[in-house]
Short mmCIF file of the C-alpha atoms (twelve columns), coordinates in Angstrom:
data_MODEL
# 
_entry.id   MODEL 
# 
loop_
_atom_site.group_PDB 
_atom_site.id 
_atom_site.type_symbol 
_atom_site.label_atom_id 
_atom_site.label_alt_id 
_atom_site.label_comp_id 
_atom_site.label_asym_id 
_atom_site.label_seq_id 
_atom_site.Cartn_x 
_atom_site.Cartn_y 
_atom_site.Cartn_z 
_atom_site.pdbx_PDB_model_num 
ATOM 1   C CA . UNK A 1   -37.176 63.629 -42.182 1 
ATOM 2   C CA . UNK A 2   -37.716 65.531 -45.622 1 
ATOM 3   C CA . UNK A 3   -34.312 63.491 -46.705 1 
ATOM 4   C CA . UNK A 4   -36.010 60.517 -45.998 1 
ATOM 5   C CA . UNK A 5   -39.513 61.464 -47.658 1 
ATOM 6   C CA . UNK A 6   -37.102 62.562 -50.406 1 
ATOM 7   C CA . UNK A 7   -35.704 59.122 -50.986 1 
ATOM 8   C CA . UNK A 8   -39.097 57.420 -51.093 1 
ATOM 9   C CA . UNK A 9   -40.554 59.819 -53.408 1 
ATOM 10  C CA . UNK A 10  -38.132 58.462 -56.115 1 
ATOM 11  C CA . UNK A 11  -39.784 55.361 -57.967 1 
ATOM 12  C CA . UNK A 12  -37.556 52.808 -60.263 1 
ATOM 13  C CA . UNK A 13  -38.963 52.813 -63.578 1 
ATOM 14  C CA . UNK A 14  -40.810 49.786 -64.104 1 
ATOM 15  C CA . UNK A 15  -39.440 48.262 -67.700 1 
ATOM 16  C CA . UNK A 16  -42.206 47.133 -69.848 1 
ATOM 17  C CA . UNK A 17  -41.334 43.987 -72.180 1 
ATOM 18  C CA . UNK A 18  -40.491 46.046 -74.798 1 
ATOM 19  C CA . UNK A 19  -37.463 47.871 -73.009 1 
ATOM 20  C CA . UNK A 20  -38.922 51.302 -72.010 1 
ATOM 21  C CA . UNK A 21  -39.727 52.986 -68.820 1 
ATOM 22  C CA . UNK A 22  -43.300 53.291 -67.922 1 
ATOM 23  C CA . UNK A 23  -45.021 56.117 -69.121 1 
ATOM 24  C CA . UNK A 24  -46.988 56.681 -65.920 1 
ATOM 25  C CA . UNK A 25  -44.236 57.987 -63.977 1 
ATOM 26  C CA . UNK A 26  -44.480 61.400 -63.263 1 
ATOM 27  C CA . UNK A 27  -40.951 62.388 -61.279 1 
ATOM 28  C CA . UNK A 28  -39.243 63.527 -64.124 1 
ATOM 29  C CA . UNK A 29  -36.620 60.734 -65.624 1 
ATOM 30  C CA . UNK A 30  -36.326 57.327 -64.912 1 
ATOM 31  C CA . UNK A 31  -32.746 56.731 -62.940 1 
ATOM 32  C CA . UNK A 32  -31.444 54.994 -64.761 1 
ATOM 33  C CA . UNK A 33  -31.126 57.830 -67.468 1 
ATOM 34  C CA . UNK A 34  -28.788 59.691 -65.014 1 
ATOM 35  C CA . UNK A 35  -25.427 60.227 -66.191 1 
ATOM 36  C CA . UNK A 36  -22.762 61.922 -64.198 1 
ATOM 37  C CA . UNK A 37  -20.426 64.301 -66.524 1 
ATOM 38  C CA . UNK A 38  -17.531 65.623 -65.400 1 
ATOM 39  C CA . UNK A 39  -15.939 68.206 -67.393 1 
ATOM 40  C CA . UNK A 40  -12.354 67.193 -68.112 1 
ATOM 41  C CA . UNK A 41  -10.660 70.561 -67.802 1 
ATOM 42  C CA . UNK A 42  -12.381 70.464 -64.176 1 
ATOM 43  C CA . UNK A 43  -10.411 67.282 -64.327 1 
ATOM 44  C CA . UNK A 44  -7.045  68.265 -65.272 1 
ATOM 45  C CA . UNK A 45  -6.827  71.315 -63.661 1 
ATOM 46  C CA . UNK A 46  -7.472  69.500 -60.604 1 
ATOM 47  C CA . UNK A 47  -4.600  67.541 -60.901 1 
ATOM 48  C CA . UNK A 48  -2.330  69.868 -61.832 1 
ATOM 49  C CA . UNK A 49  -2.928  72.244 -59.065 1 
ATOM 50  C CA . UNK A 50  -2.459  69.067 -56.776 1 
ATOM 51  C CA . UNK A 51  0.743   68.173 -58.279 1 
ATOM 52  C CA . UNK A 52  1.933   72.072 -58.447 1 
ATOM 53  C CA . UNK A 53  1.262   72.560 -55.049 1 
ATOM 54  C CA . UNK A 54  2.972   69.654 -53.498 1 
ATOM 55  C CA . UNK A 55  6.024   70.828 -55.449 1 
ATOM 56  C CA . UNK A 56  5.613   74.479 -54.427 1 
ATOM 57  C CA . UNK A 57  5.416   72.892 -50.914 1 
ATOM 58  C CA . UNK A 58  8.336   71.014 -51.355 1 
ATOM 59  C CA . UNK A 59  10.785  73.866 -52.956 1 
ATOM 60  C CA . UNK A 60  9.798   75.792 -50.317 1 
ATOM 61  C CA . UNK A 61  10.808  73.876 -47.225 1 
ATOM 62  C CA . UNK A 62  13.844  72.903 -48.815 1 
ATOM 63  C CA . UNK A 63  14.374  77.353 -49.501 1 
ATOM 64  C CA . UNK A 64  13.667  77.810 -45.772 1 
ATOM 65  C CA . UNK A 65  15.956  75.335 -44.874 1 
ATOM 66  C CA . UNK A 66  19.045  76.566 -47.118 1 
ATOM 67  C CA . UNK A 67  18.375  80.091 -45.765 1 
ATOM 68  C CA . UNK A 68  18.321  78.545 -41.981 1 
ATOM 69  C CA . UNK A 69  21.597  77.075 -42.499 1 
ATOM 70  C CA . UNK A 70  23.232  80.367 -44.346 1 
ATOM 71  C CA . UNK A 71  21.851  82.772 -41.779 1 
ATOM 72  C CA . UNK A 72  22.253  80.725 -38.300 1 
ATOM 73  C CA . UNK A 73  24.590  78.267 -39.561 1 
ATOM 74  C CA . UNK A 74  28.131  77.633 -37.833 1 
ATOM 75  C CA . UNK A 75  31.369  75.898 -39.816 1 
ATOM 76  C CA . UNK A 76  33.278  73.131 -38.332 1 
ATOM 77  C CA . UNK A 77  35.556  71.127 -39.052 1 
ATOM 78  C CA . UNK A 78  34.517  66.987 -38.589 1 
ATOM 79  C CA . UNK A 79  36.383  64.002 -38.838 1 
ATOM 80  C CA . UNK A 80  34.958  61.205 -41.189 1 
ATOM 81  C CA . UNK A 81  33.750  58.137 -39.164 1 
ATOM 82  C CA . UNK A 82  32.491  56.161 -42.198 1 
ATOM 83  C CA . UNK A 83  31.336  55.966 -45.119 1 
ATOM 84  C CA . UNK A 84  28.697  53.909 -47.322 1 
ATOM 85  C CA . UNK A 85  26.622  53.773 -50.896 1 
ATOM 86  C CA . UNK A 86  23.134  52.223 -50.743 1 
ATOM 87  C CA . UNK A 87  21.008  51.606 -53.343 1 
ATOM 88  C CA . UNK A 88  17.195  52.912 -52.359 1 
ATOM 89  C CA . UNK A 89  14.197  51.109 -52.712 1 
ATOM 90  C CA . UNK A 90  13.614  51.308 -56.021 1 
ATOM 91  C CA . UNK A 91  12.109  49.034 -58.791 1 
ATOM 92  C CA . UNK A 92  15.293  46.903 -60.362 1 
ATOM 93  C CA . UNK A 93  15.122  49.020 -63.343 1 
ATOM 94  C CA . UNK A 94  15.918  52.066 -61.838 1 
ATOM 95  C CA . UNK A 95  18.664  50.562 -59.045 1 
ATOM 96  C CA . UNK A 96  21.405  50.659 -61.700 1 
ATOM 97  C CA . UNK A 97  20.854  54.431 -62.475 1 
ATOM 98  C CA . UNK A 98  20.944  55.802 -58.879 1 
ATOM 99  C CA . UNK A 99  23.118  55.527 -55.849 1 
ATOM 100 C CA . UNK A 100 23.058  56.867 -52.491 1 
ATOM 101 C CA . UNK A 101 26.601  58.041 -51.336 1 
ATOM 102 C CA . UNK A 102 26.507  58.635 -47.078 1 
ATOM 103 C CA . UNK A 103 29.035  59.821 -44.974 1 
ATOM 104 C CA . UNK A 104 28.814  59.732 -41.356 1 
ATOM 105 C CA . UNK A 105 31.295  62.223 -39.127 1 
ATOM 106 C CA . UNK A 106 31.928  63.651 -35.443 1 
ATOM 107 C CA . UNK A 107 32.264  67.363 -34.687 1 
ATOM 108 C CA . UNK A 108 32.624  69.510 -31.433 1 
ATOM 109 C CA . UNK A 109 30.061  71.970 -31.378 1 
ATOM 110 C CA . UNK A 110 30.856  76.095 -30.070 1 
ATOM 111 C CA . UNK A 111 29.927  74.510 -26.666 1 
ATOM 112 C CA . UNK A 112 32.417  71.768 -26.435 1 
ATOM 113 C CA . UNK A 113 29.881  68.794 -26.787 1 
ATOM 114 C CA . UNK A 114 30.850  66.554 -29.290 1 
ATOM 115 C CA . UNK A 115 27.824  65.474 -31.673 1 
ATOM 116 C CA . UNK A 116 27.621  62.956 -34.741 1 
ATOM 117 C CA . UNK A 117 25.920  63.483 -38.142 1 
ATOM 118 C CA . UNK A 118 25.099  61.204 -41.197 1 
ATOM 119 C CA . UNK A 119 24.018  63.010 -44.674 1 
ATOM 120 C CA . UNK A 120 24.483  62.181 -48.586 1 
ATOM 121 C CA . UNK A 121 26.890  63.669 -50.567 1 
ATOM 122 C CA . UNK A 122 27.533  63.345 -53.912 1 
ATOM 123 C CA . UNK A 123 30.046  60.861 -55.820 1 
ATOM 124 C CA . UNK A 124 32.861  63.177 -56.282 1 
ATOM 125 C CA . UNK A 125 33.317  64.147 -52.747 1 
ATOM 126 C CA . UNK A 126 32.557  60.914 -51.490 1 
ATOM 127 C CA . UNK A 127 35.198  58.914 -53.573 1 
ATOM 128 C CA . UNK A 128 37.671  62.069 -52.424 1 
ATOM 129 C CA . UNK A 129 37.674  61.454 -48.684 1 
ATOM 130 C CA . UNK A 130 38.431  58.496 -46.649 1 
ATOM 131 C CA . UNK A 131 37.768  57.531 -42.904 1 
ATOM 132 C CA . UNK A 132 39.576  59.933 -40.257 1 
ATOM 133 C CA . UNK A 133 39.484  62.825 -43.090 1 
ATOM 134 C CA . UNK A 134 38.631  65.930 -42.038 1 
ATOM 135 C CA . UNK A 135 35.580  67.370 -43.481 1 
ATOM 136 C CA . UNK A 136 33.747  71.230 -42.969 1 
ATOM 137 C CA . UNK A 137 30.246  70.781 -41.987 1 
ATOM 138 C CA . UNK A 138 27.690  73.536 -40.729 1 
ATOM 139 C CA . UNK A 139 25.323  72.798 -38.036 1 
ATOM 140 C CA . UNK A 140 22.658  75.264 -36.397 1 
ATOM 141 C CA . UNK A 141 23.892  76.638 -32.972 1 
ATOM 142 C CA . UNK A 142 20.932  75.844 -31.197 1 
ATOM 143 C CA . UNK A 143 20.524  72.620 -32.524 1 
ATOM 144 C CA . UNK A 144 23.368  71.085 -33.679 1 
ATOM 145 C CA . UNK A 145 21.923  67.549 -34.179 1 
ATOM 146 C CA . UNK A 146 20.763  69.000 -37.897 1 
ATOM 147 C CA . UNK A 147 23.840  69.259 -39.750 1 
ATOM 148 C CA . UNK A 148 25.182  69.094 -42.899 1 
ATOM 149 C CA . UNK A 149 28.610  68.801 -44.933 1 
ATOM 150 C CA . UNK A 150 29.446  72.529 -46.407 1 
ATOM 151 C CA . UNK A 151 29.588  70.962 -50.079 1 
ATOM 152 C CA . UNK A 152 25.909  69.898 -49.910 1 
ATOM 153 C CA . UNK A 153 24.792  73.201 -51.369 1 
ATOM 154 C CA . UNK A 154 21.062  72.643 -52.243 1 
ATOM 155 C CA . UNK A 155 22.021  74.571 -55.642 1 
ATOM 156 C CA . UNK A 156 19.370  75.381 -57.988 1 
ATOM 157 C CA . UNK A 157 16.615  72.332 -57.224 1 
ATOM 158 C CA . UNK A 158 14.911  74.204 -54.398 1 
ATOM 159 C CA . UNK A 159 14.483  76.998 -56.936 1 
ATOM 160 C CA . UNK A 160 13.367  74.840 -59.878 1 
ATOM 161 C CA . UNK A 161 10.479  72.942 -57.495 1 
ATOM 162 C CA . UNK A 162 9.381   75.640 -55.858 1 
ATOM 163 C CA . UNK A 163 8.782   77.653 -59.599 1 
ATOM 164 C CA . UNK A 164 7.637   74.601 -61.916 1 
ATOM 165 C CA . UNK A 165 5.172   74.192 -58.823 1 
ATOM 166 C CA . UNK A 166 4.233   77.539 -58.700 1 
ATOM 167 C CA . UNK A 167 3.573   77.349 -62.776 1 
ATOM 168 C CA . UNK A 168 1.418   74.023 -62.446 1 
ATOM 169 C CA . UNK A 169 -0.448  75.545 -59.535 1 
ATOM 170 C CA . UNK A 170 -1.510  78.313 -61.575 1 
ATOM 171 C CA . UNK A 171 -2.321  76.502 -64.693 1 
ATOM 172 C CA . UNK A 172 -4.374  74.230 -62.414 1 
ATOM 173 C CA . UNK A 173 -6.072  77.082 -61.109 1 
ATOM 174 C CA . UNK A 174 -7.112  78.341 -64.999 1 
ATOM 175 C CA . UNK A 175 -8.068  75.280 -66.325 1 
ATOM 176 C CA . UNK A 176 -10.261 74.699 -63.009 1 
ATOM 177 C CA . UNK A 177 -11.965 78.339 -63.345 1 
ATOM 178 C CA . UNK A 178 -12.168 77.289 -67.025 1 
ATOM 179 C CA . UNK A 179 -13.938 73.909 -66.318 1 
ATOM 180 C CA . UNK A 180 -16.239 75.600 -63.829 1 
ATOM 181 C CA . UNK A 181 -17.514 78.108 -66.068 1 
ATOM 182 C CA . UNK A 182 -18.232 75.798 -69.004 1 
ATOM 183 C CA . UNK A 183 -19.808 73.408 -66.824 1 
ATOM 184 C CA . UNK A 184 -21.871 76.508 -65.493 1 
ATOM 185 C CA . UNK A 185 -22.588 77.639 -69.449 1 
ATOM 186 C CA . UNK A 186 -23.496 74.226 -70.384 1 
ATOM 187 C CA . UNK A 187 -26.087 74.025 -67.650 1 
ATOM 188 C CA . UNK A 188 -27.784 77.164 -68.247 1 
ATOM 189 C CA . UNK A 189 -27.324 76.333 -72.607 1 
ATOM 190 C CA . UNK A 190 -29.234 72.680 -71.502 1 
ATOM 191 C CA . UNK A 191 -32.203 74.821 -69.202 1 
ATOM 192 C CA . UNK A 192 -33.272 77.015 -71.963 1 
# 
């Protein structure tokens, strides 16, 4: 109820010929003087803790994941059923520069049931092997469905994302704190 006494409260100034609001309203400025300001560091600190934290996310999982495999993992030995290159969905400027390299194998788990696996792999081990090859995978005992080929060693990428998105998540955080307390200064510098 007050919202809606509130909202009729406010009056449109009425223009006069000459342009300017009339003088007879009382309610403080017209509304049409409003003008939303947004201070940019709120902006871009905004963004980069956004874009920091889906990295950090992102190196992280991947982390977890690489640990999973090197502390439950088990090695086995797979036989190639095929292989394949695929281009992803890309924009044609960018299809050149990347290709996908798959290979897709069999392997008997430690409990004699034989499952199948697909992953990438890069260029060099992919243009090494051919189908009926033997290849060493590792595969999680109690789920051997989620495998992988041995020399698909995340490396140093997990590392990289999950830092650089640490860095931007912090700097985000700053220039946000930053943004908020000039906006804050500039509000109390505009009341006195």
């Amino acid at each position: 109820m007050l919202a809606l006494k509130g909202l009729l409260s406010l009056q449109t100034p009425v223009l006069s010929s000459a342009g300017s609001a009339d003088a007879s309203d009382s309610h403080g400025p017209p509304l049409w003087q409003f003008r939303v300001k947004v201070n940019r560091w709120i902006i871009i600190g905004g963004i980069l803790l956004i874009v920091g934290v889906s990295f950090r996310l992102i190196g992280d999982a991947k982390l977890r994941e690489q640990r999973l495999f090197q502390a439950a993992g088990l090695t086995a030995t797979a036989i190639v059923e095929a292989k394949s290159s695929r281009v992803p969905d890309r924009p044609q400027s960018a299809q050149s520069q990347h290709i996908q390299y798959l290979v897709s194998y069999r392997f008997t788990s430690d409990d004699g049931a034989t499952v199948r696996g697909s992953d990438a792999i890069d260029r060099r081990t992919w243009q090494s092997i051919r189908e009926g090859d033997p290849i060493q995978i590792v595969y999680l005992r109690d789920q051997p469905a989620r495998s992988r080929p041995v020399a698909n060693t995340a490396g140093t990428a997990p590392w990289i994302a999950s830092v650089l998105g640490g860095a931007l998540a912090a700097g985000g955080t700053l220039l946000l704190g930053y943004g908020l307390y000039d906006a804050k200064r500039r509000h109390r510098k505009n009341q006195q």
